[in-house]
N, CA, C and O atoms as a DFTB+ gen file, in Angstrom:
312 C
 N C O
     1  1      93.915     105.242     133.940
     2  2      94.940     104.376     134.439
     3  2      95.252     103.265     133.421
     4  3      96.389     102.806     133.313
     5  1      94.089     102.795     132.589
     6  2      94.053     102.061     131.584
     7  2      95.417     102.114     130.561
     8  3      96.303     101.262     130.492
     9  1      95.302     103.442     129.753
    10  2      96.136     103.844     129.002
    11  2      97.756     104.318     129.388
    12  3      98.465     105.048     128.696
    13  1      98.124     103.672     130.716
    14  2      98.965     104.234     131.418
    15  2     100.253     102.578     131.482
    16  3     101.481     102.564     131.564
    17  1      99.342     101.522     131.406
    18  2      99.721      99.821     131.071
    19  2     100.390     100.044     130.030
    20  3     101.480      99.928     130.591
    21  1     100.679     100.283     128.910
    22  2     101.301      99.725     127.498
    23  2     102.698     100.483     128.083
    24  3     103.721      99.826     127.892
    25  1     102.874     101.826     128.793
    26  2     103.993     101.979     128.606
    27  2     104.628     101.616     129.707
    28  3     105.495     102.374     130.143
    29  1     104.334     100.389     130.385
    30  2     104.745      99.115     131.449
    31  2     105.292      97.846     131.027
    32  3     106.005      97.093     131.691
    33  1     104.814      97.678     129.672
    34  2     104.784      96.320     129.460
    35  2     106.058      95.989     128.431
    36  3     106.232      96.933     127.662
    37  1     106.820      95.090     128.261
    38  2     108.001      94.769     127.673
    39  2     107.847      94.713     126.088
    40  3     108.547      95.331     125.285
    41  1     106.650      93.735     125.756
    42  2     106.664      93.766     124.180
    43  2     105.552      94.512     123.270
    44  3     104.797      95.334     123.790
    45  1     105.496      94.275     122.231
    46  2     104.329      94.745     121.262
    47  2     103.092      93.486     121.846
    48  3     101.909      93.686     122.124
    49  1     104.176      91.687     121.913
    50  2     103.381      90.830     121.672
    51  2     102.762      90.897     123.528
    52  3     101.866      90.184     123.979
    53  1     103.266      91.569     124.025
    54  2     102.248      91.081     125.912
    55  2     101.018      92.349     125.536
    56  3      99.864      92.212     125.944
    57  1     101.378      93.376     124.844
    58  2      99.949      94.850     124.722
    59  2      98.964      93.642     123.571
    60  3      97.733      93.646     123.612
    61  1      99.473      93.021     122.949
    62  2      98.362      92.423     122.020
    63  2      97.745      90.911     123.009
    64  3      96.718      90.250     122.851
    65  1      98.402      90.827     123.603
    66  2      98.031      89.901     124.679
    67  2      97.056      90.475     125.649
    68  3      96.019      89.890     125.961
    69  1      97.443      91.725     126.152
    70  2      96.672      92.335     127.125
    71  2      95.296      92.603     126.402
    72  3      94.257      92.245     126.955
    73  1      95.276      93.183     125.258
    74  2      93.969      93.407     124.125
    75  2      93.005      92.426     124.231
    76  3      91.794      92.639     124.292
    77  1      93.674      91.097     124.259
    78  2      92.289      89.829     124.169
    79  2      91.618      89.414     125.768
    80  3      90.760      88.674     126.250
    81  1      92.525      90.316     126.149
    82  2      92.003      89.872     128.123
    83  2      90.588      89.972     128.131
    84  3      89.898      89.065     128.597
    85  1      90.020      91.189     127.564
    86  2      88.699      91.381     127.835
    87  2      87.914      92.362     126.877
    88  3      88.576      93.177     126.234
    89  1      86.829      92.336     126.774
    90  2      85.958      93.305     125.558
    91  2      86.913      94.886     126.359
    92  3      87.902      95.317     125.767
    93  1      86.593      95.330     127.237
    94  2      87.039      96.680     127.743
    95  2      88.478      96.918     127.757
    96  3      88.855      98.089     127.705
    97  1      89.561      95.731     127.836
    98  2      90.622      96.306     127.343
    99  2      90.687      96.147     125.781
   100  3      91.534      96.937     125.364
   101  1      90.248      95.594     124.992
   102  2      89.511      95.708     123.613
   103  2      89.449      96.962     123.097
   104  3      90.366      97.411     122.410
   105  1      88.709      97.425     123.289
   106  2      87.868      98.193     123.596
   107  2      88.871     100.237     124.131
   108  3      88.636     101.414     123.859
   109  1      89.625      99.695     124.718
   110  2      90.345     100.875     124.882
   111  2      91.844     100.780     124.391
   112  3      92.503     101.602     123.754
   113  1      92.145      99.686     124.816
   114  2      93.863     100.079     123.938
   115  2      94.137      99.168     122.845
   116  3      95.280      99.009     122.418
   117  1      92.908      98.434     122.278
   118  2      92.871      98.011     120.521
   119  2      93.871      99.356     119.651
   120  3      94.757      99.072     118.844
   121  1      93.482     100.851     120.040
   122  2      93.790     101.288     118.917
   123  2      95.270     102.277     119.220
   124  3      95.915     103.080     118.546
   125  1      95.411     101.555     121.012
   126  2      97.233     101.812     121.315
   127  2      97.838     101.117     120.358
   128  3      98.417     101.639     119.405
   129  1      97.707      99.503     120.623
   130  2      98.217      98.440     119.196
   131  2      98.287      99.437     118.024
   132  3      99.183     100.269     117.881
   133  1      97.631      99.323     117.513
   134  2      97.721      99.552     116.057
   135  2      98.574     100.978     116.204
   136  3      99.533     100.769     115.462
   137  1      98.703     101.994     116.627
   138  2      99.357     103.093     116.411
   139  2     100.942     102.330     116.794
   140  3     101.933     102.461     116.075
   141  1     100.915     101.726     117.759
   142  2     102.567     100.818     118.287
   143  2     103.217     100.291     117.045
   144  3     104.334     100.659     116.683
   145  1     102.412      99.337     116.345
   146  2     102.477      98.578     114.847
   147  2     103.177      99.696     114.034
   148  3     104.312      99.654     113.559
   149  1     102.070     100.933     113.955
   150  2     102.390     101.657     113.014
   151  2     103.913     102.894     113.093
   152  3     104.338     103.539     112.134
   153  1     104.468     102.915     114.528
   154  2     105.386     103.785     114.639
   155  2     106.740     102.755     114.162
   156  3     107.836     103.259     113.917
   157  1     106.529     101.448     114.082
   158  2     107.296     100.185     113.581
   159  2     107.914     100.786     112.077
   160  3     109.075     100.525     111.763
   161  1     107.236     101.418     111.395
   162  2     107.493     101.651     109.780
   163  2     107.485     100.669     109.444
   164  3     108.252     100.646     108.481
   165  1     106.911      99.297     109.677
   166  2     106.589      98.380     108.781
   167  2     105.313      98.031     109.599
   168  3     105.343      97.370     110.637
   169  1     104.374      98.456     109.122
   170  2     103.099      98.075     110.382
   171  2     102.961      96.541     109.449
   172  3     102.918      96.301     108.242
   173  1     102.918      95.642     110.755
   174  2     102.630      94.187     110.183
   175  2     100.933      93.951     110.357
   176  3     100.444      93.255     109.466
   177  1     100.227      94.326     111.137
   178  2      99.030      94.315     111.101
   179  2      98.489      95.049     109.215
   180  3      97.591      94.594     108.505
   181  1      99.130      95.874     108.997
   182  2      98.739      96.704     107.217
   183  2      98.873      95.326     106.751
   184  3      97.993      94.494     106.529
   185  1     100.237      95.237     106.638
   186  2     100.293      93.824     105.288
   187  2     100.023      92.841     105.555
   188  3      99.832      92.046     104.635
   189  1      99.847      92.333     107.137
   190  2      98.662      91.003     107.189
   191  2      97.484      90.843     106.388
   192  3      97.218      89.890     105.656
   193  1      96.621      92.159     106.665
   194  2      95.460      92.363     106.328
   195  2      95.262      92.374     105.202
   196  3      94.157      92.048     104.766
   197  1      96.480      92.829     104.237
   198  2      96.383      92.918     102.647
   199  2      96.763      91.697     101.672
   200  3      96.595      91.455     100.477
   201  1      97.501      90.892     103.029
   202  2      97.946      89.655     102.475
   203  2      96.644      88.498     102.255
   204  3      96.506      87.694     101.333
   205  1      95.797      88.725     103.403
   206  2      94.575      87.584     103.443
   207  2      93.622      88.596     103.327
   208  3      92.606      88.213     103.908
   209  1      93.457      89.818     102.803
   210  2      92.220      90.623     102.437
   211  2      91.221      90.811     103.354
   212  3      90.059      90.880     102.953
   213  1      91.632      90.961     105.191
   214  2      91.196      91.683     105.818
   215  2      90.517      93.166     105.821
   216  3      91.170      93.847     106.613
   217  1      89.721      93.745     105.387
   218  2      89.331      95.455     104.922
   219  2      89.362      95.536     106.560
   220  3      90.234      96.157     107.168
   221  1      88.578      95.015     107.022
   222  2      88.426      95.607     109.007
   223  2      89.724      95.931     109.607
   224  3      89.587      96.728     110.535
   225  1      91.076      95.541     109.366
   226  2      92.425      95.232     109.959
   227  2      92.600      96.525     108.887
   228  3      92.468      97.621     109.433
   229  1      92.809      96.544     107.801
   230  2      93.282      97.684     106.913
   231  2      92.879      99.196     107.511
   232  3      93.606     100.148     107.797
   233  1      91.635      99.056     107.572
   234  2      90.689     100.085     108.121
   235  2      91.283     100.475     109.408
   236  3      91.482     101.689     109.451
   237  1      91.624      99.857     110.445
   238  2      92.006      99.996     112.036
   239  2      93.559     100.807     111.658
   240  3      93.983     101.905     112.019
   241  1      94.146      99.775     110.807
   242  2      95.443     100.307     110.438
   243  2      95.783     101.747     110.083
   244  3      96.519     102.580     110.612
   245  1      94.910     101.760     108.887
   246  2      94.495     103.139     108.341
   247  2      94.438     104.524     109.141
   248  3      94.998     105.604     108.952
   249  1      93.577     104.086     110.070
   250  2      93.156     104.992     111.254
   251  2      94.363     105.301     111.995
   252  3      94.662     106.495     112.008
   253  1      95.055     104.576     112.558
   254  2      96.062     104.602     113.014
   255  2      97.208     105.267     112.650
   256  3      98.123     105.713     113.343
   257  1      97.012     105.269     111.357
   258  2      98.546     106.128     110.353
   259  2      99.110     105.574     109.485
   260  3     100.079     106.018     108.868
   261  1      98.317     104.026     109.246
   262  2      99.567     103.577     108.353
   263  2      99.389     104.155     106.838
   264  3      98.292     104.506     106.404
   265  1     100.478     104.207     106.160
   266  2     100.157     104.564     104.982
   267  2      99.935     103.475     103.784
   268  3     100.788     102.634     103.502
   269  1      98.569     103.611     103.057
   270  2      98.310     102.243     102.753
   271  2      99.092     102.078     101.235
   272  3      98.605     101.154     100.582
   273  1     100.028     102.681     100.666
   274  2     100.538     103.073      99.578
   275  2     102.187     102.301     100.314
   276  3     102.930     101.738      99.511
   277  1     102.503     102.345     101.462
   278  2     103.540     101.468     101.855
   279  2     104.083     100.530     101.172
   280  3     103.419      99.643     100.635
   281  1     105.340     100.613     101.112
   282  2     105.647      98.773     100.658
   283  2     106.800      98.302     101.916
   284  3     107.524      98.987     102.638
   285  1     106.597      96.811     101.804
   286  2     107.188      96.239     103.150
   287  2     108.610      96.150     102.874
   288  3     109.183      95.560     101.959
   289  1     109.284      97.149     104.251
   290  2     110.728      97.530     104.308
   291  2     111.506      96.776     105.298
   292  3     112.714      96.970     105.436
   293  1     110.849      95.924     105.989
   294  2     111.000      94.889     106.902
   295  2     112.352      93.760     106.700
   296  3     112.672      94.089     105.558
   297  1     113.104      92.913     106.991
   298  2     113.920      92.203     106.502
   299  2     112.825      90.954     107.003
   300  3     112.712      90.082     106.142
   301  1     112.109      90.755     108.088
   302  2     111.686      89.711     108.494
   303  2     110.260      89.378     107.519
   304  3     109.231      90.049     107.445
   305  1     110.610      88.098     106.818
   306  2     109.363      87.245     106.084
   307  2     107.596      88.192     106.686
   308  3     107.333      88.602     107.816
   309  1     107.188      88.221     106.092
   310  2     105.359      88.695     106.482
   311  2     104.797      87.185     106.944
   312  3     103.623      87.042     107.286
């Protein structure tokens, strides 16, 4: 029923909201986020992480699909 919330909720920013509610939603749809980020074609979580040298955020990203060879196609500032 867990994984059934993200496709309820209005933004990227209320599922990353819902993520910090608790270790168990943590824990299960941490890695909905990051695939959401990544169907973006500009995953902003990738170039956060590369911007302040996060490896843990790269890594999640990674997993997720992003391609780490990307460059940011975004119009909006990082």
């Amino acid at each position: 029923m867990i994984y059934e919330i993200p496709r309820h909720l209005g933004s990227f920013q209320e599922l990353a909201s819902l993520v910090r509610v608790s270790r168990r939603f943590y824990d299960i749809l941490n890695p909905v986020l990051y695939k959401l980020d990544c169907k973006t074609g500009s995953p902003t979580a990738l170039f956060w992480a590369a911007m302040i040298g996060n490896l843990r955020t790269l890594e999640l990203s990674h997993a997720a699909g992003a391609n780490l060879e990307q460059a940011w196609t975004s119009r909006r500032p990082l």
